[in-house]
N, C-alpha and C positions, 0 to 999 in steps of 0.2 A: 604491060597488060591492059594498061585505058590511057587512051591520049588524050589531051586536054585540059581540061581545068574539067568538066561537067562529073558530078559523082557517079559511080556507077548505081544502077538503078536494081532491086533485086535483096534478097538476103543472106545470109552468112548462117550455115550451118555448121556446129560441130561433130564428128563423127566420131568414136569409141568404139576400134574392133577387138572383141576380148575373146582371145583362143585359150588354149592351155598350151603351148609352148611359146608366144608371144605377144604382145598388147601394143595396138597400133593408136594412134591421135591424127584427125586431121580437120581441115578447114576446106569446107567445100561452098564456092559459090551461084548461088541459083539467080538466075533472071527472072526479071519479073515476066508472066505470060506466057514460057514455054511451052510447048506442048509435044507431048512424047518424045519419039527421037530425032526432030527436025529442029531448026530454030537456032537460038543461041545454044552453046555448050556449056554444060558446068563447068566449074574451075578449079580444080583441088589447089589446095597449095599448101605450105605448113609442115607437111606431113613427116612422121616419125613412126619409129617403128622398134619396141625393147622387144629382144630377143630374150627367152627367160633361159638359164642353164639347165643341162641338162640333169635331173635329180635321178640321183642314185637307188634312195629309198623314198618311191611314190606313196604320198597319202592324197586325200582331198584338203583335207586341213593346211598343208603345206602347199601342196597346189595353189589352195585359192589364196593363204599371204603372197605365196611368192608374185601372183597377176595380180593382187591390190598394189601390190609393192610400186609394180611396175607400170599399173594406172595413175598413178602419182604423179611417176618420173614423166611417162608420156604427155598428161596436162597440164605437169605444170611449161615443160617446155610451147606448149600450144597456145598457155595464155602470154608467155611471152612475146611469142611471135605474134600473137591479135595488138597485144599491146603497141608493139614494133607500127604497124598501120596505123593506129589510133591516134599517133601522134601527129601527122599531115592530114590538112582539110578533109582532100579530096581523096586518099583512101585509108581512111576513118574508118567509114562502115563498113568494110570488109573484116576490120578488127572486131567488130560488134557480133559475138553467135547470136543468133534467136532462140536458140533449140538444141539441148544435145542429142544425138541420137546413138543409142548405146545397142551394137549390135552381139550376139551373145551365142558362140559355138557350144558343139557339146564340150566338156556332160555340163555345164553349166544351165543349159537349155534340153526339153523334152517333151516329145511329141505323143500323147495319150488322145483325150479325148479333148483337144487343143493344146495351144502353147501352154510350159511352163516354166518357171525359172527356177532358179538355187537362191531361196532366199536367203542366204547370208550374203553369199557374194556378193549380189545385188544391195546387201544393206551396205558393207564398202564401198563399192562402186559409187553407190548415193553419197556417201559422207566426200568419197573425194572428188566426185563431181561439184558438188558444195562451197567445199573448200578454196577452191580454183578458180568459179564462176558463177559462184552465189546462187543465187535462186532460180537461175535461167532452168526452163519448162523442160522434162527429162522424158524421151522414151525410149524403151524397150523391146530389141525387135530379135527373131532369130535368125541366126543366120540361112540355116536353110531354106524360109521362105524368101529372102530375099535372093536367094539363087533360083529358087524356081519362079521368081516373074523374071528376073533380067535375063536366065537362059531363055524363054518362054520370048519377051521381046528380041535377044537378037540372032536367035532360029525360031522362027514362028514356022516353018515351017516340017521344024521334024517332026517326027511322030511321038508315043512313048518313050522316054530315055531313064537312063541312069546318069545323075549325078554324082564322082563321087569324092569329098572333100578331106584333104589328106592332112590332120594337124599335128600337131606334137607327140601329141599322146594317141588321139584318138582317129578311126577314120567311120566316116557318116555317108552313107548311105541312101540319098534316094531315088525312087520312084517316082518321075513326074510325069503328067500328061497334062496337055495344053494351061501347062503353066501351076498346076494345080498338085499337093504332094500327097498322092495316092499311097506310099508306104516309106516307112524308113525303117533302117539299120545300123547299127555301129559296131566296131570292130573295135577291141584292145589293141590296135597298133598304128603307131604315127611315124613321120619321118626319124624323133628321137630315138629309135629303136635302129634306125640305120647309124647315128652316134654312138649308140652303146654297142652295135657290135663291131664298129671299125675301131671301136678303145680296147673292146674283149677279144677280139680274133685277131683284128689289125696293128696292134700296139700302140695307138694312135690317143693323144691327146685332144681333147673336144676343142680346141682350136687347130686342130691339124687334120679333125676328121668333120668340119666343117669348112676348111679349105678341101679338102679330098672330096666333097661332094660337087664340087666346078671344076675341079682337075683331073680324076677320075687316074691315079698313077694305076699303073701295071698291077702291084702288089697286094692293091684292096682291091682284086675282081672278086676273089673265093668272099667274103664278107658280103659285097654288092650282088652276088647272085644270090646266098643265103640269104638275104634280106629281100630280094624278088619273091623269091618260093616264098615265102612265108606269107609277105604281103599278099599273092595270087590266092593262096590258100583260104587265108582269111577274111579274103573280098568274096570269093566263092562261100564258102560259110555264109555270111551276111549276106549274101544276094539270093541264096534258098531257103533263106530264115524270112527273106521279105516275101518271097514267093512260096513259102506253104501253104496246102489248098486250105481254100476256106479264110484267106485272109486277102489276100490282093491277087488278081485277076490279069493276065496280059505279059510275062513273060516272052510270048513267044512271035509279041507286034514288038518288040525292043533290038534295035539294028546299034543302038548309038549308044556310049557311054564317055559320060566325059570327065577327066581328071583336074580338079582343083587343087592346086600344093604352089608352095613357094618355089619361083622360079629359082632354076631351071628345073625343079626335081620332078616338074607339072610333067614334064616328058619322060623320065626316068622311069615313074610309076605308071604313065599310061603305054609306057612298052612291055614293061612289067606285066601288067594285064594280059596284055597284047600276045606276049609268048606262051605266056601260062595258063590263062583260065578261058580266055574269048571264047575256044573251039568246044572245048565240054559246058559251057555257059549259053552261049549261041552256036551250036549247030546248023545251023541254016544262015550262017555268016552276020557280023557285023565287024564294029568299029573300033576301037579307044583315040579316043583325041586328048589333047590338055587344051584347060581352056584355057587360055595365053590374055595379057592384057594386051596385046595387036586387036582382038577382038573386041574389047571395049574401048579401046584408044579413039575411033574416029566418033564418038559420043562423047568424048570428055575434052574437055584440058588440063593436061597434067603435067608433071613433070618428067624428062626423059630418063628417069629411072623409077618407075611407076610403081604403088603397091596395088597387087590386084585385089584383095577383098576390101580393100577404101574405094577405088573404083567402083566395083558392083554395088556397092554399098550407095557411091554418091551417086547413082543411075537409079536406084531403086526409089531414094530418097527424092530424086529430080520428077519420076515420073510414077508417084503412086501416093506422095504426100502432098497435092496441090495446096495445104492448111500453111505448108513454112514457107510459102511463095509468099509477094505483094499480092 
């Protein structure tokens, strides 16, 4: 990564992505002086990623132990790996965070009359932040807005779109124009809803219908189409719940929507769309894409098995926090 004896110059941030189906940790390196998307590249490295089980009977309660649980396990392995650095001169200060930065999907986060958070979680989150890394400076961001700058920078030139972010439990909804989130929505339904029905239809074990989402065998199509409809359904729903008169404006400048999920399922669902709702949604044509980390790849340096929401995450943080630079 740096040749020579000379330190690298720049800072070490930690990132904290909290969903409700899984909790990611990583280590992202900024240069000093970058500016936007030219220049040196950040640097992820570190990075982890606990997948939470699929729960049977959903509360919030249980919810949010189960993603402290597993901010734990994620940090603690992250300060080992800074620690791992800290022990040679000269990358040292890549072990050293300045700053965590704790990004926060729904429903942990809600969009009224500005952000807001779920403060309990948040009060965990703080305690194992703590625990792990001591007093190092904490913020708190949501993840939609940081989709709507990094979509915003790397298509500046589309028009209105829809983003729409596909998580465990839940999928989110937005509205953006030039970079700005003009409406949201969310929907009761996440990829773990494609688990629980290849275990209920499929006969299928959550580690066998977590392999059956990259292998896609013959026998779970009937499960994987019921779970399209449903999702198309429910995306339509949420997309005219954002669009009733009198609340947001512009429906009918919206050619593009783009799909956020764990790869590869970024594509599953944005065909999903594609077959099902586009044509009674946009009538006058448009799109569904996944946004893929290929798209952020030639902005970063990562590893080549990339997570895409620590990506967007360390893009946002590279070009809209110049405070954690030198």
């Amino acid at each position: 990564m740096f040749l020579g004896t000379e330190k690298p110059a720049g800072k070490t941030v930690l990132l904290l992505d909290v969903e409700n189906g899984s909790v990611a940790a990583g280590l992202v390196r900024l240069s000093a002086g970058r500016q936007g998307l030219t220049s040196e590249r950040p640097r992820i490295f570190g990075h982890t990623r606990k997948v939470l089980p699929v729960l049977q009977s959903l509360t919030a309660t249980s919810l949010a132990r189960a993603v402290t649980k597993a901010a734990h396990e994620v940090l603690h392995r992250t300060r080992t790996i800074g620690a791992r650095r800290r022990r040679t001169e000269r990358l040292g200060p890549l072990g050293v965070a300045s700053s965590i930065e704790i990004f926060l999907s729904s429903p942990w986060t809600a969009f009224e009359s500005g952000w807001t958070h779920e403060k309990g979680l948040v009060a965990g989150l703080s305690e194992a932040v703590e625990e792990y890394f001591g007093d190092t400076p904490v913020s708190l961001h949501p993840f939609g807005k940081t989709l709507a700058s990094t979509t915003h920078a790397l298509f500046p030139h589309e028009g209105p779109l829809l983003v729409s972010t596909v998580t465990g439990e839940i999928t989110e909804v937005l509205l953006l124009q030039n970079g700005i989130i003009a409406g949201r929505a969310t929907a009761p339904t996440g990829h773990h809803m494609l688990l629980r029905t290849l275990g209920s239809h499929g006969g299928l074990t959550e580690a066998e219908a977590r392999s059956a989402l990259h292998l896609r065998p013959v026998h779970t199509e009937e499960p994987f189409s019921f779970v399209a409809a449903h999702f198309a359904r429910e995306f339509k729903d949420a997309v005219q719940e954002l669009f009733t008169p009198n609340r947001v404006e512009g429906l009918n400048l919206v050619r593009s929507v783009y799909v956020v999920a764990p790869e590869p399922l970024g594509e599953w669902f944005a065909k999903a769309l594609q077959d099902e709702s586009l044509g009674s949604l946009f009538p006058e044509g448009g799109v569904v894409r996944a946004l893929r980390a290929h798209h952020v790849a030639p902005f970063l340096a990562a590893h080549p098995r990339p997570d895409l929401p620590l990506m967007l995450e360390a893009l946002y943080i590279d070009f809209n926090h110049s405070s954690v630079r030198s």
